[in-house]
N, C-alpha and C positions, 0 to 999 in steps of 0.2 A: 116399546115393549121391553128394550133390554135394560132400561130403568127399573122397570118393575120385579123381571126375572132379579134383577141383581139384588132389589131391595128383599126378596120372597126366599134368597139365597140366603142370605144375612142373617134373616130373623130365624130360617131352617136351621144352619149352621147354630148360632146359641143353643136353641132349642136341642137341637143333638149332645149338645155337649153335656147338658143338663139330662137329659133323657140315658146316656150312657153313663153319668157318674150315680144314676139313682138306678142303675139294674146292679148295682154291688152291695143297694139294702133288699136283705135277704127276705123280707115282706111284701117285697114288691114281685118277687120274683114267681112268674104265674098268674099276674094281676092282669084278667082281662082287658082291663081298663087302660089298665101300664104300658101291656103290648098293642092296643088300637093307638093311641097313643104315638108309640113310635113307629106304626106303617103309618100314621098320617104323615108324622116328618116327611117322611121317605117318600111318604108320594109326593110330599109337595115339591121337596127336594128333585124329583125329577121333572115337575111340571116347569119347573123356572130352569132344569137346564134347558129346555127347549128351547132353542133359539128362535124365537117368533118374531119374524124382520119382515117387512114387509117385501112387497116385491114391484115390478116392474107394472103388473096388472094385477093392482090387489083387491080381490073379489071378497065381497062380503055374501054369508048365507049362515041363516038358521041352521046352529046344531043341537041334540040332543046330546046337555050336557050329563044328564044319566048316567050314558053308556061310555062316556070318556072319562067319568070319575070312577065307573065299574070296572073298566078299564085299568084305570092308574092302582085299583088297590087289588088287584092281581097280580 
């Protein structure tokens, strides 16, 4: 999994970089779109800091991923 966080970091990180040099056209500025846009970075950005390592007794169960993506973009 921390393959994955690191690749999801990566591509977030670009992604930001692009997303903060384009909040300085003044078009953009108030764009629904523009700002869904950068909370998704941002959640994803957090979802890959999560260290997700496995453990000693690593249990698997159904989650409802609904409420942890309802979650992430609060």
């Amino acid at each position: 999994m921390s393959a994955v966080s690191h690749e999801i970091r990566n591509l977030c990180g670009a992604a930001m970089v692009v997303h903060k040099n384009l909040t300085k056209v003044a078009e953009l500025r108030g764009n629904a779109d523009f700002e869904a846009m950068g909370t998704l970075i941002q959640g994803l950005e957090q979802i890959s800091a999560m260290e997700l390592r496995g453990t000693s007794e690593q249990r698997r169960a159904a989650i409802e991923l609904t409420s942890v993506l309802t979650s992430c973009a609060s």
